[in-house]
C-alpha positions in Angstrom: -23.2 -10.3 66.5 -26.6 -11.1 66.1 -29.6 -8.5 65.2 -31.7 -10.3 67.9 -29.6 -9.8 70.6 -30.0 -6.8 73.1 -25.9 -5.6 72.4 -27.2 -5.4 68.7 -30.6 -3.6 69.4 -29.9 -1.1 72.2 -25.7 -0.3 71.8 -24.9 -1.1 68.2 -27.7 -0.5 66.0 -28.8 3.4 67.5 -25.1 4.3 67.8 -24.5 3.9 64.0 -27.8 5.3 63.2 -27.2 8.5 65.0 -23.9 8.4 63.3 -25.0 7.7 60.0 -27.4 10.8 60.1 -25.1 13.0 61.4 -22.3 12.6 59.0 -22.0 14.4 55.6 -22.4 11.7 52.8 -19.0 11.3 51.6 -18.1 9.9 55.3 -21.2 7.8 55.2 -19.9 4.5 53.1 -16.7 4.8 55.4 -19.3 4.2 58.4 -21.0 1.8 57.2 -17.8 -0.1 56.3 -16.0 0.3 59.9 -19.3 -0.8 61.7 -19.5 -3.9 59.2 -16.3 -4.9 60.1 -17.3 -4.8 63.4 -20.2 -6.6 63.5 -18.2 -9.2 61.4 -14.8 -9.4 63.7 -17.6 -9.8 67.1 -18.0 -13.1 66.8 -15.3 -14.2 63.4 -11.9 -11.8 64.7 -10.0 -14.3 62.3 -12.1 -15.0 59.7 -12.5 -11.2 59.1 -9.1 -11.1 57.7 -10.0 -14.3 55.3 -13.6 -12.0 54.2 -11.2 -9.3 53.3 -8.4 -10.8 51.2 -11.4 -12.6 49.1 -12.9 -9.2 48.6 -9.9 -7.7 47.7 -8.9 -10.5 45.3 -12.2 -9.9 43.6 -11.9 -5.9 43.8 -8.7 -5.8 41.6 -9.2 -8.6 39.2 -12.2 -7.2 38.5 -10.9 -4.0 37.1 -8.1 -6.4 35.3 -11.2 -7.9 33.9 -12.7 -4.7 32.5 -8.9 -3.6 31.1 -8.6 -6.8 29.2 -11.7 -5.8 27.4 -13.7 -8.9 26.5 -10.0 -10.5 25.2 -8.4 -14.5 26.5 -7.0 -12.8 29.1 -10.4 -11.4 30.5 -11.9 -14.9 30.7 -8.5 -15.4 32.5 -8.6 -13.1 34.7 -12.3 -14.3 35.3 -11.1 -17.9 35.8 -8.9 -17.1 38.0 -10.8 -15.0 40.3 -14.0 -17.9 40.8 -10.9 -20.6 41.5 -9.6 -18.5 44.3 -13.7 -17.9 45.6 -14.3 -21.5 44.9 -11.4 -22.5 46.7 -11.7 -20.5 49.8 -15.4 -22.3 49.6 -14.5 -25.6 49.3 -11.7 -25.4 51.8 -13.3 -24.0 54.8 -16.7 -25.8 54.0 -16.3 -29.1 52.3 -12.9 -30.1 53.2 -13.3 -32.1 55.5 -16.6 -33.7 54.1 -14.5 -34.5 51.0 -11.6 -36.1 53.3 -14.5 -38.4 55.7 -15.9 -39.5 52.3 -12.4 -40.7 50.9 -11.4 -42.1 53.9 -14.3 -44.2 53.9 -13.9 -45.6 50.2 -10.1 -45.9 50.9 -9.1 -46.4 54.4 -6.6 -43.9 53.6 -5.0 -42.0 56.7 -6.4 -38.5 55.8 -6.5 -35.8 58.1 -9.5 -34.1 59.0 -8.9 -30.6 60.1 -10.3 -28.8 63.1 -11.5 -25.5 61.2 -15.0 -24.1 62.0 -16.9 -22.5 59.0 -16.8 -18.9 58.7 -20.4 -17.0 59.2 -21.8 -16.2 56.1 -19.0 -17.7 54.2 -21.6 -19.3 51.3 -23.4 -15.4 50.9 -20.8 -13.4 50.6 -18.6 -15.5 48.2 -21.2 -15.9 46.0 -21.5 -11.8 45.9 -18.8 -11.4 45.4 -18.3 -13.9 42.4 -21.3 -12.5 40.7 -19.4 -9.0 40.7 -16.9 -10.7 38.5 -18.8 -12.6 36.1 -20.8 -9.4 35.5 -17.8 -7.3 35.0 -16.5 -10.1 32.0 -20.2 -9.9 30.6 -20.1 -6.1 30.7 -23.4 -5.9 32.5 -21.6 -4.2 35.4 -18.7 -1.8 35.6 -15.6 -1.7 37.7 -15.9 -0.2 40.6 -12.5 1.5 41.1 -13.5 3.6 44.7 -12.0 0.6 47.1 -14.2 1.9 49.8 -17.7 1.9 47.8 -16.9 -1.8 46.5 -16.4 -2.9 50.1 -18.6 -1.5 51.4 -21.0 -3.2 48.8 -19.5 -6.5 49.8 -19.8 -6.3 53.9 -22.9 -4.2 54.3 -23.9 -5.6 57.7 -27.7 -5.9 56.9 -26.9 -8.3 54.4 -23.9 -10.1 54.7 -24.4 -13.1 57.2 -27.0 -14.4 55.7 -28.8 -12.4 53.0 -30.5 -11.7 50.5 -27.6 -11.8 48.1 -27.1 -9.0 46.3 -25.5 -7.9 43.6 -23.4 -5.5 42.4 -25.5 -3.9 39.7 -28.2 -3.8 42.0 -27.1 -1.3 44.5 -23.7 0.1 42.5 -26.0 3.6 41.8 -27.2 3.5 45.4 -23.7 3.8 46.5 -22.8 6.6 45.1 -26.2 8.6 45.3 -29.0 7.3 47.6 -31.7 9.3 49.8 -32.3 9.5 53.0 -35.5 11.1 54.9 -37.4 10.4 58.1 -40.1 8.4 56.5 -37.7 5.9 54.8 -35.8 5.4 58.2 -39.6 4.9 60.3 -40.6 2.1 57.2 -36.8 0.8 57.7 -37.2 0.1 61.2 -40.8 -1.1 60.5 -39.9 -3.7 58.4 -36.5 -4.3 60.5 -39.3 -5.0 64.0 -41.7 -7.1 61.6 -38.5 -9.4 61.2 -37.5 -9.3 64.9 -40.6 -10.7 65.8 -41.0 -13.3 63.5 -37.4 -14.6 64.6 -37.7 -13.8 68.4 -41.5 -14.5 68.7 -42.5 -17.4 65.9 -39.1 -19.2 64.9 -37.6 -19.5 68.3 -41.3 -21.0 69.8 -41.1 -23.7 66.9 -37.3 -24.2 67.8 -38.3 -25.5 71.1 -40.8 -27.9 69.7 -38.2 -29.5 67.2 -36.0 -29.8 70.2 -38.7 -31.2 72.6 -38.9 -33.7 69.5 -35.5 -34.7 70.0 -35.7 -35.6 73.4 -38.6 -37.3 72.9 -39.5 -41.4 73.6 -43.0 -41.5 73.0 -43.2 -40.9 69.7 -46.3 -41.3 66.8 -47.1 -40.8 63.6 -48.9 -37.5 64.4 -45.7 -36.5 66.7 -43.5 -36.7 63.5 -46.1 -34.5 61.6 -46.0 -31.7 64.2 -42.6 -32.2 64.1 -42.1 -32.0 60.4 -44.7 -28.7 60.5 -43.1 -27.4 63.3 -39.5 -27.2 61.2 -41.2 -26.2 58.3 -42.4 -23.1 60.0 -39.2 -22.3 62.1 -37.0 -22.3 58.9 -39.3 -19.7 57.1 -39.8 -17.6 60.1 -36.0 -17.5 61.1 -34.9 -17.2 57.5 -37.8 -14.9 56.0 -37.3 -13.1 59.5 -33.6 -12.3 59.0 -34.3 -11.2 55.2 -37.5 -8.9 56.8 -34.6 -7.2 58.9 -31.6 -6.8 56.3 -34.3 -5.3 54.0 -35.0 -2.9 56.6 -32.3 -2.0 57.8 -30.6 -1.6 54.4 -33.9 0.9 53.8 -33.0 2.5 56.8 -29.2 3.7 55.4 -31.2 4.5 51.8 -30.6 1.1 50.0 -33.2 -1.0 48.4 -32.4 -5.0 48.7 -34.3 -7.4 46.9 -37.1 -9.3 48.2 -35.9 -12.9 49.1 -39.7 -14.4 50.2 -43.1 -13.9 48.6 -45.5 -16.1 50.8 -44.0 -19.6 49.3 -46.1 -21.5 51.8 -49.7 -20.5 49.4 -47.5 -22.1 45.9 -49.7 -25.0 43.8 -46.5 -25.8 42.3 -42.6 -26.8 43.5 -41.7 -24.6 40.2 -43.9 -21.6 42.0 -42.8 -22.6 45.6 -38.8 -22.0 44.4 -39.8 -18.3 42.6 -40.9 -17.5 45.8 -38.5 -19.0 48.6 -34.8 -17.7 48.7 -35.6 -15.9 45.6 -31.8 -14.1 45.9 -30.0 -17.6 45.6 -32.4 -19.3 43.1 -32.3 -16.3 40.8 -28.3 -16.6 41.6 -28.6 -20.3 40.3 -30.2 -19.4 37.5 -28.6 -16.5 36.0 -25.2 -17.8 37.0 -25.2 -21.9 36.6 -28.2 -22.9 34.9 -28.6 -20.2 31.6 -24.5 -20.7 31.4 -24.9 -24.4 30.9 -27.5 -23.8 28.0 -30.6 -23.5 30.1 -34.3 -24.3 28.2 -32.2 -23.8 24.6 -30.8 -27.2 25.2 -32.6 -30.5 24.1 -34.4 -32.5 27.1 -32.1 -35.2 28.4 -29.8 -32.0 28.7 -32.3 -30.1 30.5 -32.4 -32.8 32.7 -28.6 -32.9 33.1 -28.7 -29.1 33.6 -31.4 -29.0 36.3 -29.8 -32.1 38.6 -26.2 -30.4 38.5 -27.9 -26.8 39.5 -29.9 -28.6 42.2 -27.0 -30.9 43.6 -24.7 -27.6 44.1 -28.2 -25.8 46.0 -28.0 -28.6 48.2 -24.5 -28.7 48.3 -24.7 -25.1 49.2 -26.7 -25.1 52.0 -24.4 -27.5 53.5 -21.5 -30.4 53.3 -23.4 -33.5 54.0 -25.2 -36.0 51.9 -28.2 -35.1 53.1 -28.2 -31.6 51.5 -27.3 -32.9 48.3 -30.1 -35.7 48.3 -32.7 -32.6 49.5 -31.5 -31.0 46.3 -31.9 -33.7 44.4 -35.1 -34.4 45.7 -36.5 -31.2 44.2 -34.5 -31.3 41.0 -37.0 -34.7 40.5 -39.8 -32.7 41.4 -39.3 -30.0 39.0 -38.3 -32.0 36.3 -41.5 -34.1 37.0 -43.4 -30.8 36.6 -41.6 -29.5 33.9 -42.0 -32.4 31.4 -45.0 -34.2 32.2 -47.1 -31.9 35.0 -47.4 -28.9 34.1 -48.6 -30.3 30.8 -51.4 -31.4 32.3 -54.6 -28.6 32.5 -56.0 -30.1 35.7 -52.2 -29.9 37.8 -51.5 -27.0 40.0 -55.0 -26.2 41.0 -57.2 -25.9 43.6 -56.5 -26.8 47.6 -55.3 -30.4 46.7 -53.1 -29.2 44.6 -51.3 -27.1 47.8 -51.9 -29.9 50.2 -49.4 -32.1 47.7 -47.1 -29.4 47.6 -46.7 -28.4 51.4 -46.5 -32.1 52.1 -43.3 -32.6 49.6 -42.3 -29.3 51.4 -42.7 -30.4 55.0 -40.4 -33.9 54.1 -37.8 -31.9 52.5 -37.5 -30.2 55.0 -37.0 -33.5 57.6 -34.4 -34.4 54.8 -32.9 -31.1 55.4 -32.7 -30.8 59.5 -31.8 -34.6 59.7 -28.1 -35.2 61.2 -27.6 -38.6 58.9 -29.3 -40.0 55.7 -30.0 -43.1 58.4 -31.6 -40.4 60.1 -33.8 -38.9 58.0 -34.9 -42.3 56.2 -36.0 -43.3 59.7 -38.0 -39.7 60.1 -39.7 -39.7 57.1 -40.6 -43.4 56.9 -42.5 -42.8 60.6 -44.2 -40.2 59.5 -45.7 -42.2 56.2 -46.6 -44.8 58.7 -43.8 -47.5 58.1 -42.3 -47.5 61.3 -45.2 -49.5 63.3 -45.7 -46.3 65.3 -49.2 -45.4 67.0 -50.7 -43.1 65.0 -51.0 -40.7 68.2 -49.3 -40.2 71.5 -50.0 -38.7 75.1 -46.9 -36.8 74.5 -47.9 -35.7 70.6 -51.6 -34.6 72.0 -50.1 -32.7 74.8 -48.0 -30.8 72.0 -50.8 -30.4 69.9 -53.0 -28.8 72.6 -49.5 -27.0 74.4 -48.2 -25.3 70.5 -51.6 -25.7 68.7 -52.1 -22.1 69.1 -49.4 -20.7 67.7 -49.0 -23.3 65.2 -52.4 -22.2 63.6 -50.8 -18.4 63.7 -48.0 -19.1 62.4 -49.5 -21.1 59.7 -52.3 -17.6 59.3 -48.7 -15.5 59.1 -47.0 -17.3 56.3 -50.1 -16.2 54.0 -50.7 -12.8 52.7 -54.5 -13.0 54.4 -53.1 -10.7 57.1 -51.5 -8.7 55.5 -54.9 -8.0 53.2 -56.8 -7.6 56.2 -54.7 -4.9 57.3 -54.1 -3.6 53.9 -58.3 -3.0 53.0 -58.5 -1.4 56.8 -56.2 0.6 56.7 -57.6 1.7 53.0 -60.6 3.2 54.6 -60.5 6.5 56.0 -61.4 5.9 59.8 -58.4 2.8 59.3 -55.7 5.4 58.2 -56.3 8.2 60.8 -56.4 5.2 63.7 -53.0 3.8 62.1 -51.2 7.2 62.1 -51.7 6.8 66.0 -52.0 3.0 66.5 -49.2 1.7 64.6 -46.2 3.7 66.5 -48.0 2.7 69.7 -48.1 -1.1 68.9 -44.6 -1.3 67.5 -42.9 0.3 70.4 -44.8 -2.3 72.2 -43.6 -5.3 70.3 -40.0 -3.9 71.0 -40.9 -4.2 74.6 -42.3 -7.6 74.6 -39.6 -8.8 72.1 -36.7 -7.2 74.5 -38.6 -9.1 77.5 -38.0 -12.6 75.3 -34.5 -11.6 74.6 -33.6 -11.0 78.1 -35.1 -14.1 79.5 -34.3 -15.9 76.4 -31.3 -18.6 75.3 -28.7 -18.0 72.4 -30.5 -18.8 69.2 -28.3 -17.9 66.0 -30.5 -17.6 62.3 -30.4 -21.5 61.2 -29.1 -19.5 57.8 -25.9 -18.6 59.7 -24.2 -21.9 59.4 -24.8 -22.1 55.6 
């Protein structure tokens, strides 16, 4: 089920609010775990059952952990639990890119498998292992109420496709958590603010990329509208989706994490990745990266430390070789930075500074839509003018003057000046008393418009559902 879809908004959604309000608290988590299952087993029936016994797996060995007591057979017991995740992982996500790749070194007859990836696969295991590895570090405690842990593992805000959260960040919030009026109208503020960004910004530069693909008459500038274009779909759809599980989760009185702070205004790759995905880098960090010795390390294992954490982000996002190289890719950026750049007094500032940035940032990104490595060298050599292309088209001026518009917005959008704007208005006096009236007014109209767009609209899933 998808939160931009009118089943989601208009049946779903209001039915388990006015549930949720109208139920004592002790039937609460019990609602929110029947609905979750349900949003789940909409469109994964089958892989429902697979969610559950990996949760499961990880509810009871995690309170095998906690017995042990920091003892062999905790680390065990640990060990155990992140080969069964890892394994459920690998199977139903890398399989088969395993088998292609040995078939090509070997020419041996492997099979390759017909098994589609389960949604949300990549964010819920890694929640999941997280709640293990904090039990064995005694951070977290065993949860031993089977319905508050899953619940905490299939929230329906959060579990397609973020922010991952953790345990220890919501374990108090699912025991004891407020609710009022005012939280629920800033829930659904934020959950609309989302909504529009997917349904009104991300799908527009959707249909560019694909007008791209159909495209013969093709330029240097066509590529760059193209690359821009992507870059701006991925942090609408994705930021969007993140907008509208924070909400929502606000809405039944938990507090998520922020997962994007405006990563599009960064001077530096280092600053760009503590601001994009900030849920999966923090993962990376605290998780991968610290474990393997982290800064305390000398250099050339640094360096060793930072391109294994940054192959398995790419690897992450997706089995194909052009996921690992776009992790790669940035792994040599920040190790660049790290060593030698951010050295240097005169690096990360001023507005050169960003252009360099949001240009490595626009090409990883054509690394990261591109079907084949063949594919994406092709794309990115055109666009740095290698391909013999003319450096404009009819068809890339037509698009320029056809999406300029909302290219410029959504370029506006992905920087806090908005947000300022509205912030010092609305600090005056005369600004505060016109919100109070204005701002219900202009939401409720958004719904309508975005409801218009969904009704005449296509099916367009969050790109984030497939990792």
């Amino acid at each position: 089920m998808l939160f931009s879809s009118i089943t989601f908004l208009y049946y779903f959604l209001p039915l388990v609010i006015l549930l949720y309000f109208i139920l004592p608290f002790r039937y609460k988590n019990l609602l929110l775990l029947v609905s979750s299952l349900i949003f789940y087993a909409w469109g994964e029936p089958l892989y429902c059952m697979l969610m559950l016994l990996a949760i499961l797996q990880s509810y009871f060995i995690g309170m095998r952990i906690e017995a042990a007591g920091g003892t062999i057979r905790a680390k065990r017991w640990l060990v155990l639990s992140v080969v069964l995740c890892l394994g459920i992982l690998g199977f139903f996500k890398y399989y088969n890119f395993f088998v292609a790749n040995v078939r090509e070194l070997t020419h041996l007859p492997l099979p390759i498998l017909a098994i589609a990836l389960p949604m949300g696969i990549s964010f819920y295991i890694f929640q999941i292992m997280s709640y293990t590895v904090d039990v064995y570090r005694g951070t977290a405690k065993a949860e031993k109420n089977l319905l508050y842990f899953m619940t905490y593992a299939v929230l329906f805000p959060q579990l397609v496709a973020g922010p991952i959260v953790r345990y220890t960040d919501i374990s108090q919030q699912l025991h004891h958590r407020t609710h009022s009026l005012s939280q629920t109208y800033l829930g659904s503020r934020r959950f609309l603010t989302g909504l529009a960004k997917k349904v009104l910004f991300a799908n527009s530069f959707g249909m560019l990329c694909s007008q791209f693909d159909l495209s013969k008459d093709r330029s240097v500038l066509f590529y760059w509208l193209y690359g821009v274009a992507y870059t701006l779909q991925i942090y609408y759809d994705f930021s969007g989706y993140s907008d509208m599980a924070i909400g929502l989760g606000r809405i039944f009185g938990f507090e998520f994490m922020e997962n994007f702070n405006y990563p599009y205004i960064s001077k530096s790759i280092t600053e760009f990745w503590r601001r994009w995905h900030i849920s999966l880098s923090s993962w990376f960090k605290d998780y991968v990266y610290i474990p393997l010795g982290g800064n305390r390390v000398p250099v050339p294992r640094q360096i060793l430390n930072l391109l294994v954490v940054w192959m398995l982000t790419g690897l992450w996002h997706g089995a194909a070789w052009n996921f690992v190289l776009w992790g790669l890719f940035f792994a040599l950026l920040l190790i660049l930075e790290k060593f030698i750049l951010l050295k240097r007094k005169w690096y990360g500032k001023g507005f050169f500074a960003h252009c360099y940035i949001m240009v490595a940032i626009i090409i990883s990104f054509v690394l990261f839509r591109a079907e084949s490595l063949g594919q994406a060298a092709s794309d990115i050599g055109s666009m740095l003018g290698l391909a013999k292309l003319p450096v404009i088209s009819v068809e890339a001026w037509y698009y320029m003057r056809s999406y300029g518009v909302i290219l410029l917005m959504g370029a506006l959008g992905a920087t806090p000046i908005i947000r300022k704007g509205l912030h010092h208005i609305i600090g005056t006096k005369p600004g505060a008393q016109a919100a109070v009236v204005l701002e219900p007014v202009l939401l409720g109209g958004l719904l309508l418009l975005i409801t218009g767009y969904l009704v005449d609209g296509s099916f367009n899933p969050f790109l984030y559902f497939r990792f």
